[in-house]
ZAZA-881688 format. One record per atom (N, C-alpha, C): residue number from 1; residue in three letters; chain; atom name; x, y, z. Coordinates in steps of 0.02 Angstrom, whole numbers, plus 32768, in hexadecimal, padded with zeros to 4 digits. Layout:
[node NUM, "ALA", "A", "CA", [X, Y, Z]] ...
***
This chain:
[node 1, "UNK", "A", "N", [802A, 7FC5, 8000]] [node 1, "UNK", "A", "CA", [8000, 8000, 8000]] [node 1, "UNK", "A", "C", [802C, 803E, 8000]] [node 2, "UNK", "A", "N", [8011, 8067, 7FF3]] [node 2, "UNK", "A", "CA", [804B, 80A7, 7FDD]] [node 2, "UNK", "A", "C", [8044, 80D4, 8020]] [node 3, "UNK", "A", "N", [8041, 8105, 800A]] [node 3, "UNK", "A", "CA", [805A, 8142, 8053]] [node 3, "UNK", "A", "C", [803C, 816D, 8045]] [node 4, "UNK", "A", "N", [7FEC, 8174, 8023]] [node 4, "UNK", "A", "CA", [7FB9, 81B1, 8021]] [node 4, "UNK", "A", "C", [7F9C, 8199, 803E]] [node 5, "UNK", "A", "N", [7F79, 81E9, 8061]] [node 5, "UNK", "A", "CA", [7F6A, 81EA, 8093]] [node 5, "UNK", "A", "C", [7F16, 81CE, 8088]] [node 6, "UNK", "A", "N", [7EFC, 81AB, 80D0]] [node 6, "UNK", "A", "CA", [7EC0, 8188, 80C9]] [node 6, "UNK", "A", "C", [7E77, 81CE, 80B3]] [node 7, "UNK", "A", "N", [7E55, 81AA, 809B]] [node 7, "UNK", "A", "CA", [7E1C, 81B4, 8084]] [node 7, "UNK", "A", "C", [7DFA, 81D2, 80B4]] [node 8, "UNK", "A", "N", [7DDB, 820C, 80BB]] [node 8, "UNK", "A", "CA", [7DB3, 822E, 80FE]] [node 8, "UNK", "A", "C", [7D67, 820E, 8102]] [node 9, "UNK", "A", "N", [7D4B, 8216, 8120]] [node 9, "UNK", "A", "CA", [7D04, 820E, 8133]] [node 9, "UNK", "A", "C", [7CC4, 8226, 8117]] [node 10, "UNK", "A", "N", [7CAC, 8225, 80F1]] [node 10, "UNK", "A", "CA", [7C84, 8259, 80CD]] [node 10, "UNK", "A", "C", [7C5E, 8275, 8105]] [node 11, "UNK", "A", "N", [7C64, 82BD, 80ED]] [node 11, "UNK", "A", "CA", [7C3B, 82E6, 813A]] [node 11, "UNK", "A", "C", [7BF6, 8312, 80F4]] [node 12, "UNK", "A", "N", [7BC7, 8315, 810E]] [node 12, "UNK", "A", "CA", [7B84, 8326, 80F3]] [node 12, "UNK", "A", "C", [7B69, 8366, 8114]] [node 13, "UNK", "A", "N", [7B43, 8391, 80F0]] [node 13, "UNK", "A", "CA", [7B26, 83B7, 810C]] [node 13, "UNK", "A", "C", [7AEE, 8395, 812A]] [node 14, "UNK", "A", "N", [7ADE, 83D6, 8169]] [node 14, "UNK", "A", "CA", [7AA1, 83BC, 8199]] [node 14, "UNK", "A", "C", [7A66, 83B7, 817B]] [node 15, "UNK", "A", "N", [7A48, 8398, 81A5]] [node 15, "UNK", "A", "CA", [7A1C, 838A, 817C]] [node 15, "UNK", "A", "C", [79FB, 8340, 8195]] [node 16, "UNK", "A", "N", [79A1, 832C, 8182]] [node 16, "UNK", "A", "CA", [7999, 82EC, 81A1]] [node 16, "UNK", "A", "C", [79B8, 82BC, 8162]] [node 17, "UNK", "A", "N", [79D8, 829F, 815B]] [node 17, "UNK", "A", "CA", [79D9, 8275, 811C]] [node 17, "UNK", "A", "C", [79D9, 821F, 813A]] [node 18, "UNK", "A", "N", [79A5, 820D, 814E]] [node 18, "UNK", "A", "CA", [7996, 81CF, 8157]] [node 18, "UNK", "A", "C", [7988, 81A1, 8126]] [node 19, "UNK", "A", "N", [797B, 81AB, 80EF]] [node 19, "UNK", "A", "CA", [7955, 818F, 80B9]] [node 19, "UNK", "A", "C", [7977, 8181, 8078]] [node 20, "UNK", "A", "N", [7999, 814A, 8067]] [node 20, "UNK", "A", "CA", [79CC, 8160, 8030]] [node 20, "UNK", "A", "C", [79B4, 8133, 7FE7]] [node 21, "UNK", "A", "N", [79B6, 813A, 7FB5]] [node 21, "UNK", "A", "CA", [79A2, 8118, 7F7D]] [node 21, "UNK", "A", "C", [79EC, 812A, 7F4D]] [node 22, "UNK", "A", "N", [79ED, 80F9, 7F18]] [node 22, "UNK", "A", "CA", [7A1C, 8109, 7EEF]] [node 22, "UNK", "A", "C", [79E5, 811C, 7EAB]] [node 23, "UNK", "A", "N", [79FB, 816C, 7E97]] [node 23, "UNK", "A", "CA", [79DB, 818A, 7E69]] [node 23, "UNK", "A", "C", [79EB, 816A, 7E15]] [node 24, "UNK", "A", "N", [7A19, 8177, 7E1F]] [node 24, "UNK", "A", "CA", [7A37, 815C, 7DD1]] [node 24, "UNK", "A", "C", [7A79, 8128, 7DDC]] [node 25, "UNK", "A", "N", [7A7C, 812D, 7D84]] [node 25, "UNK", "A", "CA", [7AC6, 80FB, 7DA0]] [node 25, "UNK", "A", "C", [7AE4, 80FA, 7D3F]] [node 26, "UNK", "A", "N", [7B15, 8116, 7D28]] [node 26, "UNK", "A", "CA", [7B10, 8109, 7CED]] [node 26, "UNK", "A", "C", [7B7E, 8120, 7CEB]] [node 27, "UNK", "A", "N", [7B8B, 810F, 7CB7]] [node 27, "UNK", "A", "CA", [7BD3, 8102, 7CB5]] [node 27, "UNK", "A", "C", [7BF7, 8152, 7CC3]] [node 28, "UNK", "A", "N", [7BC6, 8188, 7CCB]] [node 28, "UNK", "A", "CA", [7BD5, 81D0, 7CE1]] [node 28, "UNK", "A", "C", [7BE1, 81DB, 7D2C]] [node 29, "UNK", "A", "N", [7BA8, 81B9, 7D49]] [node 29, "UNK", "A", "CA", [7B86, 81CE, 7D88]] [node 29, "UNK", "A", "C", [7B4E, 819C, 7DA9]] [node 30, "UNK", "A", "N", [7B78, 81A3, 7DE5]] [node 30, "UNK", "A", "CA", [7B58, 8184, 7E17]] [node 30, "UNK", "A", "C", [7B3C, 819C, 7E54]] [node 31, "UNK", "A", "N", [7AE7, 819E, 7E50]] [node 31, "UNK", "A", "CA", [7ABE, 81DE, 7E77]] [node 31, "UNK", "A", "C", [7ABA, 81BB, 7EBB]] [node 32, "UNK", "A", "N", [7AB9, 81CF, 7EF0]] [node 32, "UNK", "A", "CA", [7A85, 81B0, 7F34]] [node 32, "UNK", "A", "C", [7A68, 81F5, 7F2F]] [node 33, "UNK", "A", "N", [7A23, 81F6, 7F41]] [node 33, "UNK", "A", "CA", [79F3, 821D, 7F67]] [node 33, "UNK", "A", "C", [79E8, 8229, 7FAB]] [node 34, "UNK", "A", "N", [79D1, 823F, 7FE5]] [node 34, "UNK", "A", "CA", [79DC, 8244, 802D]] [node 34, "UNK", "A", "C", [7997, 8274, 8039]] [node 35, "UNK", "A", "N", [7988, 8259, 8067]] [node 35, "UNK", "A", "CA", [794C, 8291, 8089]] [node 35, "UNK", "A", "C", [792F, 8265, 80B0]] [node 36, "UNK", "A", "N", [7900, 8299, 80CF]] [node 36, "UNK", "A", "CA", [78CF, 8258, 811C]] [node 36, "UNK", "A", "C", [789D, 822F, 8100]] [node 37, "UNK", "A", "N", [787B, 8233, 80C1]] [node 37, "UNK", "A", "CA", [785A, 821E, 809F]] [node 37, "UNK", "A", "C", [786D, 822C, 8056]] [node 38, "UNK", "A", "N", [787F, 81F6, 8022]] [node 38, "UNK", "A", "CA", [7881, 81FF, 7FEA]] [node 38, "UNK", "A", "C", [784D, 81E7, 7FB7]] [node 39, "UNK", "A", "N", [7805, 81EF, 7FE8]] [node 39, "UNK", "A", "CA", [77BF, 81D9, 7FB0]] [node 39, "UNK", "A", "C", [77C5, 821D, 7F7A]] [node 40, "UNK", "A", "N", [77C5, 8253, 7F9C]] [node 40, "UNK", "A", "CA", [77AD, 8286, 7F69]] [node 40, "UNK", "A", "C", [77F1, 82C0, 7F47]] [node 41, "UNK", "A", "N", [7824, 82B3, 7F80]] [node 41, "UNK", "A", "CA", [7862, 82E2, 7F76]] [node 41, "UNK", "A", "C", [7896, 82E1, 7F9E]] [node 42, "UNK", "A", "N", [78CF, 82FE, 7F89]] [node 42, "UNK", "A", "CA", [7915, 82D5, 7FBA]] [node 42, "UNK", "A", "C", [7933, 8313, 7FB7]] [node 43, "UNK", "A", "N", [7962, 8340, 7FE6]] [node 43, "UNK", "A", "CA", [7980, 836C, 7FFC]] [node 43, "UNK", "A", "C", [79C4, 8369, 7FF7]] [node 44, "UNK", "A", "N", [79F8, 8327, 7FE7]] [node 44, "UNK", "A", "CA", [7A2F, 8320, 7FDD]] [node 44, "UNK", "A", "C", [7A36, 82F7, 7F99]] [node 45, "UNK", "A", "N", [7A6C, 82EC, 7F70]] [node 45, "UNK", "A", "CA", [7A7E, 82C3, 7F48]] [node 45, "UNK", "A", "C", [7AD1, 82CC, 7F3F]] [node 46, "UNK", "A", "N", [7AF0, 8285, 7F56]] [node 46, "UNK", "A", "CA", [7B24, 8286, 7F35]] [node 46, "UNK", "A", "C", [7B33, 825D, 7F04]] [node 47, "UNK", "A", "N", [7B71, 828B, 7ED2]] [node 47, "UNK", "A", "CA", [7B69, 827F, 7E99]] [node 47, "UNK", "A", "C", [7BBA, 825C, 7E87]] [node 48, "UNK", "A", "N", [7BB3, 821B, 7E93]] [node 48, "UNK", "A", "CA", [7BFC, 8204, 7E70]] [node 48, "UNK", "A", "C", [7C1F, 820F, 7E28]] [node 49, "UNK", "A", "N", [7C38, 8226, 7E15]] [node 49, "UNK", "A", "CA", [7C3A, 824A, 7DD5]] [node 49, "UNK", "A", "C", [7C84, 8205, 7DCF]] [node 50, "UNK", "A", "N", [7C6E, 81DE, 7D76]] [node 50, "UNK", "A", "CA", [7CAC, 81AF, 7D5A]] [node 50, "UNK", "A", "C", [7CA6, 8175, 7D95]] [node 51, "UNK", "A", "N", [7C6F, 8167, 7DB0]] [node 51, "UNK", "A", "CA", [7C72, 8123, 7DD0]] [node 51, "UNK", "A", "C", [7C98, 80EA, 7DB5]] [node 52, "UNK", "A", "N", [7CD6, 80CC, 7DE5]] [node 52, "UNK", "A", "CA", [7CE9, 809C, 7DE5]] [node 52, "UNK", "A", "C", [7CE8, 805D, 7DF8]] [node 53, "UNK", "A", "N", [7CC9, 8073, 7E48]] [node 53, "UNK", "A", "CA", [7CBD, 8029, 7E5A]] [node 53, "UNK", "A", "C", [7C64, 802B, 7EA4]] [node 54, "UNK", "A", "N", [7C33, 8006, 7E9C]] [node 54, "UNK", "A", "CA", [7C10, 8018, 7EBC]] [node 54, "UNK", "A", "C", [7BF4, 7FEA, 7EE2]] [node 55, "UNK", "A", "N", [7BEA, 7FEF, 7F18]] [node 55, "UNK", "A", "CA", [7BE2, 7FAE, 7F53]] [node 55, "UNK", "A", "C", [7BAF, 7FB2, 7F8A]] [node 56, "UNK", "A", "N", [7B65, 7FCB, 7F6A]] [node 56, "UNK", "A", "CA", [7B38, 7FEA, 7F9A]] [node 56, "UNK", "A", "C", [7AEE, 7FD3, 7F82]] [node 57, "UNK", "A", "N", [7AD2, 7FAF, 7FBC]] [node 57, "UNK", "A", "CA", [7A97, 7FBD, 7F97]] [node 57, "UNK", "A", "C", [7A65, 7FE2, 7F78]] [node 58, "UNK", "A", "N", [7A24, 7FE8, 7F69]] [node 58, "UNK", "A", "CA", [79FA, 8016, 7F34]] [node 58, "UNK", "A", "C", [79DD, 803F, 7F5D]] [node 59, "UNK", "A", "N", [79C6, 8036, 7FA5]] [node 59, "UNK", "A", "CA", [79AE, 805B, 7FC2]] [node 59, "UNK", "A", "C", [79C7, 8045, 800D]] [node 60, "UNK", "A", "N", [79CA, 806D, 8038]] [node 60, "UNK", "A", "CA", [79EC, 806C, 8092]] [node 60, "UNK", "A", "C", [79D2, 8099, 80B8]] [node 61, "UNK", "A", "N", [79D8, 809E, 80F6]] [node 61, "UNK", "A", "CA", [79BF, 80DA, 8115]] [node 61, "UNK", "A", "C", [7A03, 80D9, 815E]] [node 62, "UNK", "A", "N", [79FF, 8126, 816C]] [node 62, "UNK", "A", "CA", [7A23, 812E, 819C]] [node 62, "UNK", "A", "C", [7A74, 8120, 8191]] [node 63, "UNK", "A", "N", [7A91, 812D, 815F]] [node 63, "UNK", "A", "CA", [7AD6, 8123, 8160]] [node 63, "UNK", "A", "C", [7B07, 813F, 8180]] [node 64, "UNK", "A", "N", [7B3F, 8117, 81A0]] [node 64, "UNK", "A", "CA", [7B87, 8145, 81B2]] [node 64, "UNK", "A", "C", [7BC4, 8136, 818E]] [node 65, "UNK", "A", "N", [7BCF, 8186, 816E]] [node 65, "UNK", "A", "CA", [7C13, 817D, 814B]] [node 65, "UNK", "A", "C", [7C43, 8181, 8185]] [node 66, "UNK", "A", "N", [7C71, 8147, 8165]] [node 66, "UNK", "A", "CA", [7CBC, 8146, 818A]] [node 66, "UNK", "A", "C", [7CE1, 8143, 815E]] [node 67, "UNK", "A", "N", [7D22, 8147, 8179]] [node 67, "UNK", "A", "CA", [7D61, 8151, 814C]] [node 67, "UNK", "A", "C", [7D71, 80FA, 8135]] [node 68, "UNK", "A", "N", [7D7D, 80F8, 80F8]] [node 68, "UNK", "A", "CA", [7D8B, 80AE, 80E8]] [node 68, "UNK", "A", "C", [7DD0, 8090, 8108]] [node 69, "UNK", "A", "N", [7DBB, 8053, 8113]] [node 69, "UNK", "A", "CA", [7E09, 802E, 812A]] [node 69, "UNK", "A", "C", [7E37, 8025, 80FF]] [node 70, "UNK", "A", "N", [7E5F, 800E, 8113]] [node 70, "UNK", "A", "CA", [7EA1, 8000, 80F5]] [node 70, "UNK", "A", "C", [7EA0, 7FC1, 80C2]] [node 71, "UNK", "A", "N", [7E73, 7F94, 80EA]] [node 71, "UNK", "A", "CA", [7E5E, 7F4F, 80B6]] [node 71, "UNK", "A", "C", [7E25, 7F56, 8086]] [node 72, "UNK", "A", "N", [7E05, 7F87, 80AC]] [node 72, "UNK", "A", "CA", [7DD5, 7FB6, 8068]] [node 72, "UNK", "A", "C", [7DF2, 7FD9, 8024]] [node 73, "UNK", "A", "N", [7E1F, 7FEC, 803C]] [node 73, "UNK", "A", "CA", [7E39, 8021, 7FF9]] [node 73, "UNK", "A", "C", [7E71, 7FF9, 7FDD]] [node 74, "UNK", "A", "N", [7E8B, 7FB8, 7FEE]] [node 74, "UNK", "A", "CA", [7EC5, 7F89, 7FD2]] [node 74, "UNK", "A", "C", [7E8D, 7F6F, 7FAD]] [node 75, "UNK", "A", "N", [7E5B, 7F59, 7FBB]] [node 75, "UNK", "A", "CA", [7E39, 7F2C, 7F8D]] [node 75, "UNK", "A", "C", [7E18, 7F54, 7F55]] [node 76, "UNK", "A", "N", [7E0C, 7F94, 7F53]] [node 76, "UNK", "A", "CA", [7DEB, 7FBF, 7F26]] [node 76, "UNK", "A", "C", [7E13, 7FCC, 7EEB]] [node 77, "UNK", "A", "N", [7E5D, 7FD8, 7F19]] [node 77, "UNK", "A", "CA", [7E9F, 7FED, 7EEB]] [node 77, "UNK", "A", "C", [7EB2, 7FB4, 7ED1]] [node 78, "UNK", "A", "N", [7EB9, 7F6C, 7EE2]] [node 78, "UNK", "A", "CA", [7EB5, 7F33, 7EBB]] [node 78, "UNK", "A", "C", [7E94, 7F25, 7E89]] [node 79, "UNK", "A", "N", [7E5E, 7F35, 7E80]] [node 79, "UNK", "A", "CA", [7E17, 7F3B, 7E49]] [node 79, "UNK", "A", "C", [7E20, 7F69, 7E2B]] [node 80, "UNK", "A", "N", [7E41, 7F9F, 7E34]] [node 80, "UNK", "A", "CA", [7E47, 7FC4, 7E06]] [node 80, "UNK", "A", "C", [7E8B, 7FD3, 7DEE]] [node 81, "UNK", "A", "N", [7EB6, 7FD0, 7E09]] [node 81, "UNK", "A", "CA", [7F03, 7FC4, 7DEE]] [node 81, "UNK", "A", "C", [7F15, 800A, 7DFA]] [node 82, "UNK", "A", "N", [7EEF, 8040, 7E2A]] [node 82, "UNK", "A", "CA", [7F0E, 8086, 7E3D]] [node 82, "UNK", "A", "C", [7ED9, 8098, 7E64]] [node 83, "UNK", "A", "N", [7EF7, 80CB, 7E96]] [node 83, "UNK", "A", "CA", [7EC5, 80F5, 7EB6]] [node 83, "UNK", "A", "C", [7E86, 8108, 7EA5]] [node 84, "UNK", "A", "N", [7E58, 8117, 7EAF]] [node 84, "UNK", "A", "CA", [7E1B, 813F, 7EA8]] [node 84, "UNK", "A", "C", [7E1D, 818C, 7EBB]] [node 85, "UNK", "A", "N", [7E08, 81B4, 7E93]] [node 85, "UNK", "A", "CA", [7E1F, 8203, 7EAF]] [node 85, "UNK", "A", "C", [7DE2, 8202, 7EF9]] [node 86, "UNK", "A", "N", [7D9F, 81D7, 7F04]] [node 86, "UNK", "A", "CA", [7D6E, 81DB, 7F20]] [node 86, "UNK", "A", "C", [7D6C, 8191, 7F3B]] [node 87, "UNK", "A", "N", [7D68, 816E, 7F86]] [node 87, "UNK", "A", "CA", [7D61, 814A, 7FA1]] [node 87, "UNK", "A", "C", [7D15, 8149, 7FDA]] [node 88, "UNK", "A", "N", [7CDF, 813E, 7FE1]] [node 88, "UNK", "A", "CA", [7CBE, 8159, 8013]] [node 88, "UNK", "A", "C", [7C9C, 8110, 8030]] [node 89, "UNK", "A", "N", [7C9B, 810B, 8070]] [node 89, "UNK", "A", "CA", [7C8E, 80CC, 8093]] [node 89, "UNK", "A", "C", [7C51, 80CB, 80D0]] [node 90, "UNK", "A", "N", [7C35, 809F, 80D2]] [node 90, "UNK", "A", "CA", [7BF8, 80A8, 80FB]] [node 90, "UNK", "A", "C", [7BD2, 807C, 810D]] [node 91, "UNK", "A", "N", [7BB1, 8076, 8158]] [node 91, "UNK", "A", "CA", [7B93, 8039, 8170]] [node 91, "UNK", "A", "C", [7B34, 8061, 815B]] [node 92, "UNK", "A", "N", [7B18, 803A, 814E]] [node 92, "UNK", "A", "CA", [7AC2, 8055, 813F]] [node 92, "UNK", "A", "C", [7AA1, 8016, 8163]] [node 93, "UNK", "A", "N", [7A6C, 803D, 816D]] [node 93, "UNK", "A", "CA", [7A2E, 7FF4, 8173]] [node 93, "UNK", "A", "C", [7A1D, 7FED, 8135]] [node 94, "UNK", "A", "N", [7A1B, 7FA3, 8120]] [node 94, "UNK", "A", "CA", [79EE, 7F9B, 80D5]] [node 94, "UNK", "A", "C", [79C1, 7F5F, 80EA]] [node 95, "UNK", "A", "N", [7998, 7F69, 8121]] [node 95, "UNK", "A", "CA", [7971, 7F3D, 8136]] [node 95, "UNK", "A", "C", [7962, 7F09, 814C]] [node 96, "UNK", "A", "N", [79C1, 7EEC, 8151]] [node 96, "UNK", "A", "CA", [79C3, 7EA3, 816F]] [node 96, "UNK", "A", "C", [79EC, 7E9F, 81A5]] [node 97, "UNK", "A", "N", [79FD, 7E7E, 81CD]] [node 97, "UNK", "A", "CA", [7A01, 7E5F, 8205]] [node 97, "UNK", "A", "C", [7A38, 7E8E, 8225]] [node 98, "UNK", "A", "N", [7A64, 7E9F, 81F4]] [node 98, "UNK", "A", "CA", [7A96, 7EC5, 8205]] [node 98, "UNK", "A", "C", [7ABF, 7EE7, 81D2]] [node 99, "UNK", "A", "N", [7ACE, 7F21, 81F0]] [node 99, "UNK", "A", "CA", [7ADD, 7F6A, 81C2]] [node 99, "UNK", "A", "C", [7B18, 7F3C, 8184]] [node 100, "UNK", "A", "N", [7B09, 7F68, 8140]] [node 100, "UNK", "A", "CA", [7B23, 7F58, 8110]] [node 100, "UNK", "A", "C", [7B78, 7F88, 8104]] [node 101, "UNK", "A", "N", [7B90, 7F76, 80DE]] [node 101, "UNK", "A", "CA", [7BDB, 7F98, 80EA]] [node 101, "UNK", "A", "C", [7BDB, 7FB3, 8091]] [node 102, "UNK", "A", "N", [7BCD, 7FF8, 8080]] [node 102, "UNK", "A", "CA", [7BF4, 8005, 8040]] [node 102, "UNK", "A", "C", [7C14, 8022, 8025]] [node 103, "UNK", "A", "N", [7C30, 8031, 7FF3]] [node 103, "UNK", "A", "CA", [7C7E, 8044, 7FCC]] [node 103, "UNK", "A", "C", [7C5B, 8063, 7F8B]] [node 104, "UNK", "A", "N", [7C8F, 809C, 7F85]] [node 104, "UNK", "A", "CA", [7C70, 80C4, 7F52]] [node 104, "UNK", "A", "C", [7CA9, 80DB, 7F4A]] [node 105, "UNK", "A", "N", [7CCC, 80CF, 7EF2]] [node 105, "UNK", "A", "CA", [7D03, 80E4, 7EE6]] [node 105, "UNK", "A", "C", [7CF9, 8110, 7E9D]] [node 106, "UNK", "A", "N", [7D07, 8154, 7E9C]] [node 106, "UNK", "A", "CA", [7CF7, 816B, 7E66]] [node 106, "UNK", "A", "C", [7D0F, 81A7, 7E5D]] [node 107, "UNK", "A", "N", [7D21, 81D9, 7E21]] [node 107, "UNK", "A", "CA", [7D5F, 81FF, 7E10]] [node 107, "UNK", "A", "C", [7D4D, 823B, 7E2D]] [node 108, "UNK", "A", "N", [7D13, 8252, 7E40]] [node 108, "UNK", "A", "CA", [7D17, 828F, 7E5B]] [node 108, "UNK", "A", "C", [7CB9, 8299, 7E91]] [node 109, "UNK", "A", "N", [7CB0, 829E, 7EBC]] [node 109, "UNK", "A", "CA", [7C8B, 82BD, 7EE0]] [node 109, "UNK", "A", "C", [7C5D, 830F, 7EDB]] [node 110, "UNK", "A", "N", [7C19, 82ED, 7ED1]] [node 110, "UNK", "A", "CA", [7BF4, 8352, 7EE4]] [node 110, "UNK", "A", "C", [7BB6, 8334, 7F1E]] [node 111, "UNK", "A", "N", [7BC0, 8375, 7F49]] [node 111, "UNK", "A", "CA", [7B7B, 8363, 7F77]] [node 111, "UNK", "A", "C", [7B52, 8396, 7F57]] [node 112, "UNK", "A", "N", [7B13, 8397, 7F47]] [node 112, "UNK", "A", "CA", [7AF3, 83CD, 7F40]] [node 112, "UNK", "A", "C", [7AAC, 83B4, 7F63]] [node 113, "UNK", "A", "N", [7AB1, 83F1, 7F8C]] [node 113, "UNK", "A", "CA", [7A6E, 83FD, 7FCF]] [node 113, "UNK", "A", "C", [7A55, 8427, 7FBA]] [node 114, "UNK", "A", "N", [7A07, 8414, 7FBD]] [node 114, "UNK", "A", "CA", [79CF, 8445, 7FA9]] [node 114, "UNK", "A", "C", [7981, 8412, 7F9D]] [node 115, "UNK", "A", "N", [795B, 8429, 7FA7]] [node 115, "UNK", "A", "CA", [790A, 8404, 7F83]] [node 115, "UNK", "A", "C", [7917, 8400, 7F3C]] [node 116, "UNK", "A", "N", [7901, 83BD, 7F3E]] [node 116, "UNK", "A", "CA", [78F8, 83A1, 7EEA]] [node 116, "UNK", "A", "C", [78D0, 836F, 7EF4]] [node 117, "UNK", "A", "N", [78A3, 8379, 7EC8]] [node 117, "UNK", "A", "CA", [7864, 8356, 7ED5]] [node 117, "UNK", "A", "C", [787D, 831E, 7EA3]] [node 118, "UNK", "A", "N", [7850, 82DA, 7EB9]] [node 118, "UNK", "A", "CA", [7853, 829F, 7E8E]] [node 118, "UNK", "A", "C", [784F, 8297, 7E60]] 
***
């Protein structure tokens, strides 16, 4: 493993974002949506821009970003044969027995907060 420095934590604006769905998904961009309810409209979306590698289910609620491990980002960088400019890691509920773990590796990051309806 090399000697850059680890991957930070994704930190979010405030906000309730309990509710997460994956909006899109296409060889550009990779959407999650966020809000307390996403029947009618969602208040966050992040936007993986050049997705490389994606390890999450379609919909979760309640997520915590943490900083990825060390055996996290060897195995990402193995699969991909180089760094990721974007690493983001996270335990969610996706409805079963116990919290799910995912990886999101992709060339560049946007948060954009605001109402956007469904």
């Amino acid at each position: 493993m090399d000697s850059a420095p680890p991957y930070p934590a994704l930190r979010l604006p405030e906000g309730s974002w309990w509710d997460w769905d994956v909006l899109g998904w296409d060889p550009g961009a990779f959407r999650l949506a966020a809000g307390y309810d996403l029947t009618y409209h969602h208040g966050l979306e992040l936007v993986f821009g050049d997705p490389v590698f994606v390890s999450c289910p379609a919909a979760f609620h309640d997520p915590v970003f943490r900083t990825p491990t060390a055996e996290e980002v060897a195995t990402v960088v193995r699969r991909l044969g180089e760094r990721p400019t974007v690493l983001a890691a996270l335990e969610a509920d996706a409805d079963g027995t116990e919290p799910v773990s995912c990886l999101i590796a992709a060339g560049r990051l946007e948060i954009v907060h605001g109402h956007t309806p469904r």
